[in-house]
Each structure stands twice: as structure tokens, then as C-alpha cells.
N, C-alpha and C positions, 0 to 999 in steps of 0.2 A: 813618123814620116807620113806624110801626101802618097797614100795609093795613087788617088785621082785630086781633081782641086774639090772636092767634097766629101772623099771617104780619106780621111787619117787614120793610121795603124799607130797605136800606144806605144809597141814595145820595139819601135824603129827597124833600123832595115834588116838587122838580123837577126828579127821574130822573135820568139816568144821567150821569156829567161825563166829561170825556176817560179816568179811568182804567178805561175799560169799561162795559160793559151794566149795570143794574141787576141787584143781587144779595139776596136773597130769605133769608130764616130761617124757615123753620116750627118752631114754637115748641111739642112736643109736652115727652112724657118725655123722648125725647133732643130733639137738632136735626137738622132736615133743611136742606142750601146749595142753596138754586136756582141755579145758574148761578155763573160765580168770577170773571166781571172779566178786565181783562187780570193780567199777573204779577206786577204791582206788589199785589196787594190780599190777601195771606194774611193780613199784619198784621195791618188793620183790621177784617177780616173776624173773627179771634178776639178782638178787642180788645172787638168786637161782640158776642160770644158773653159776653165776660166780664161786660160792662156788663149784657146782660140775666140773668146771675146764671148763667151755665154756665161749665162747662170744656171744652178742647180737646177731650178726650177722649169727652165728650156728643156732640158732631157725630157722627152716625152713616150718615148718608146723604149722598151727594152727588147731586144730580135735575142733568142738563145738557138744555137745553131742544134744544139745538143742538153740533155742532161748531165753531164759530166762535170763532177766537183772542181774541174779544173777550168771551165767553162760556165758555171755558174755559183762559184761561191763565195764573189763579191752581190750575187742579188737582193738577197734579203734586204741589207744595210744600204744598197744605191736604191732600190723601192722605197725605203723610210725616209731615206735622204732628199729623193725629189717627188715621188708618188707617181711614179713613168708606169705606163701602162704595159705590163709584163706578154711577150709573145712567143709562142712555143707549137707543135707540133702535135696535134691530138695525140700521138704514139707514147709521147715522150714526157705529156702533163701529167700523169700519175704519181711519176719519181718526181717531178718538180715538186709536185704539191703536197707530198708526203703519202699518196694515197697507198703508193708501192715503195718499199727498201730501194735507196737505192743500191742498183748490182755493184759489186765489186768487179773483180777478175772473170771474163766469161769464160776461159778454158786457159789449161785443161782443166778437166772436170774437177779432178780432184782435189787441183789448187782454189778453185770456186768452192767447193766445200768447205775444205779447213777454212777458207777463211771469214764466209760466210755469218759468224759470230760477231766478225769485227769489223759489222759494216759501220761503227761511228766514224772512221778512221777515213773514209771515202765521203762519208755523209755533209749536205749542205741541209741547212736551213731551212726549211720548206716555205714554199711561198704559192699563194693563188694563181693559174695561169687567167689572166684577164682576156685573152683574144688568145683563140685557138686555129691554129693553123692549118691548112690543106694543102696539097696539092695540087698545083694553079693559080690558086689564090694569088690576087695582088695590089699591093698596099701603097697607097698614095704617098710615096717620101723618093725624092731627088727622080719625078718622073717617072715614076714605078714600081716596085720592086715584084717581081714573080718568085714565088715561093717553087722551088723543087723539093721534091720529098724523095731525097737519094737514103734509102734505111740501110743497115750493114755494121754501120760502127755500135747502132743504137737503134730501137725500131723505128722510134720518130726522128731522125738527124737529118736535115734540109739544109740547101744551097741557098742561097741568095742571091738572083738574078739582076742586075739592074741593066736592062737594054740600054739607055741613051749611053752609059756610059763604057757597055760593051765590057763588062765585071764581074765576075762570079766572087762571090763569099764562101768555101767552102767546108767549113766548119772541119772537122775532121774526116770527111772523105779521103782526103789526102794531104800530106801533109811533107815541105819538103825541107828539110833538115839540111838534108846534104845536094839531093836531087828531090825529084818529084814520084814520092809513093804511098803504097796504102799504110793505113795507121799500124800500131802494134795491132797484133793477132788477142795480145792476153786480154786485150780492153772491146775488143770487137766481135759485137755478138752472132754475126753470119757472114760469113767470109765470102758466101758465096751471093748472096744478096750485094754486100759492096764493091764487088766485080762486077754485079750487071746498073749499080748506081755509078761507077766511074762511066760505063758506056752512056748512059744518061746524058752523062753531063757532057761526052764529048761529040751528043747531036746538037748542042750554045752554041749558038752564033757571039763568041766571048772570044778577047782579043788578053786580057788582063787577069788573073787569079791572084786570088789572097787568102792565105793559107791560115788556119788555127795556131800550127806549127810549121815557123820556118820564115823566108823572106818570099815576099812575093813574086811572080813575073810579070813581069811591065808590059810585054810586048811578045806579041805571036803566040800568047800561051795553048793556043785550042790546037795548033799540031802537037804540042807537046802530051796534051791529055787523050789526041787522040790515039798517039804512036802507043803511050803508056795501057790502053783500052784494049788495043790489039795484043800484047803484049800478056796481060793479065788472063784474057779472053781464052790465048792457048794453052797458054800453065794452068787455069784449072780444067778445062778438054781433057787433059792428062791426068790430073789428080782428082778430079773428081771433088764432088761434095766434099767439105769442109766445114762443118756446122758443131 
């Protein structure tokens, strides 16, 4: 489906299916892949490029929202495939690039221990980050795009800003399935870091959200993240740290 008439969503209006996160086309002079799915999706992914009238070779960007096998482990093989210039988040290029394991399970602890062994089982392919991402930073595709660097699910996991179009990318920050909320707890490494990245994101002047996980909102989405902000804001007041 057409988020906007230049950002297409892969896995249609009701996001993501078991072969991965929802995966993302900005639809410029070249193409830019938000995120790749698990390893099964290079196919489709160019099959995609082709239908909307590109070639391989067009993909020139690769944005990963996140490290997460489920969000990067079609990369390796779409890199070989068209030689797209790989983009990630200084936090977050270590596990890209094999320098650090990537984590499994962040809590409970104990469950990250035992499993801690069997990180193949989670693990993507490592790959070079070619352009290293910041906060602020912003990158000449469909008249902008501003990187935010909302950390919580992941230490590097970044939103994708695009003003003209009044759009947030928000990789796993949130994620809305049923409604619009924070990711699993087991996969997210500071719960309390991604409660003050939700608030972040609902000082965007954003009209549109598109989610990793789930179907988009089309319209009026920034009260919705702002209601959800206040919301989150109180419940941990009360609970406190969660790390």
C-alpha cells in the first residue's frame, strides 16, 4: 500500500506478516529500503521495486530503523543484490556489523542468560554500516528526511522524519497491532529510555505514522502519540525504573 504517493509499505494495509517487520520504499529519483524483513524478503522486495517501475540497481539507500533480525535480515543479500548504501545509527552499527553479538532477549535476566548461547538463532549476517547515523542529521531523499534518535527498544533505534510529507517512520518505538503501543518488553533494552523516546517523538509536527509493526495511521496520528505519551509518562511515575 501508498503510505503517502512516495512512501509504499511492502506488507499492505495490515503490516507486517510473519516474514518480518514492515518494509518501507521511498519512492524518490532512486529508492530508498527502510528496514529488510527477516531473510526470506530480498525477492519480493525487488520484485517491488520492479512493479513500481525501478530497477535493482535504483535502490540506493538502505535506512535500518534498528538492529533487529527481524528488521535487518534481508540486508546482507539486498547489499549484494544492488550495492545500496547501508544506513544505521552509530548505537546500533556494532550488531550490524558484527562487531558485537547480536542480543537476544533483554529481560528477564535470567531468560537473556540461558539463552545467551543461542544467539545463531536471532543472528543476521553482518554487514558494513557505510553512513553512520546521528541525531539531527538529515539526508537529502523526498525533501529531507531528519533522523531522531528515540533509543529504548535498541540503543541506536531512530525515527524517520520526513517534513514535506508530515511522516514519521517509526521503526519499533511503537508498534500498533491492535492499537497504538510500546513494543514487547522481552526485546527492549530500557523501558524507561523508550517512554521518554515516545515523548520525543510526540513534540513532530507529524500528521501520518508507520509503524514496523501493524497498519498505519493516515491522519491526525500526532494526538494519538501524544494522548499515548501522557499516558506512559504516568505509569512509569508509579513504577518507577524498569531497566
Amino acid at each position: 500500500m501508498f503510505v503517502t504517493q512516495n512512501v509504499y509499505q511492502l506488507s499492505g494495509r495490515r503490516g507486517a506478516r510473519p516474514s518480518g517487520a514492515n518494509i518501507f520504499l521511498l519512492l524518490d529519483n532512486s529508492v530508498t529500503v527502510v528496514d529488510t524483513g527477516l531473510s526470506s524478503r530480498t525477492a519480493s522486495i525487488l520484485n517491488e521495486v520492479r512493479q513500481l517501475g525501478y530497477k535493482p540497481p535504483d535502490v540506493a539507500h538502505i535506512i535500518l530503523t534498528h538492529h533487529h533480525a527481524d528488521h535487518m535480515g534481508s540486508l546482507a543479500e539486498l547489499k549484494k543484490a544492488t550495492g545500496a548504501e547501508v544506513m544505521a545509527h552509530t548505537a546500533d552499527a556494532p550488531y550490524i556489523n558484527g562487531s558485537l553479538p547480536q542480543p537476544g532477549p533483554a529481560r528477564p535476566k535470567w531468560l537473556a542468560k540461558v539463552l545467551s548461547p543461542f544467539g545463531r538463532i536471532w543472528a543476521s549476517t553482518p554487514v558494513e554500516v557505510d553512513k553512520l547515523l546521528n541525531d539531527g542529521d538529515e539526508l537529502p531523499i523526498l525533501g529531507g528526511i531528519k533522523i531522531l534518535h528515540t533509543p529504548g527498544h535498541t540503543p541506536g533505534s531512530i525515527c524517520l522524519f520526513i517534513p514535506q510529507q508530515k511522516l514519521v517512520i517509526v521503526g519499533d518505538l511503537l508498534t500498533n497491532r491492535f492499537r497504538p503501543g510500546l513494543p514487547s518488553r522481552v526485546f527492549t533494552v530500557d523501558m524507561v529510555q523508550e517512554v521518554n523516546s515516545v515523548k520525543k517523538l510526540a513534540s513532530v509536527d507529524f500528521d501520518i505514522i508507520a509503524f514496523g509493526h501493524g497498519r498505519p495511521i493516515l491522519h491526525e496520528a500526532r494526538p494519538t502519540v501524544t494522548r499515548l505519551a501522557e499516558k506512559l509518562e504516568n505509569k512509569y511515575k508509579v513504577q518507577g525504573a524498569m531497566k
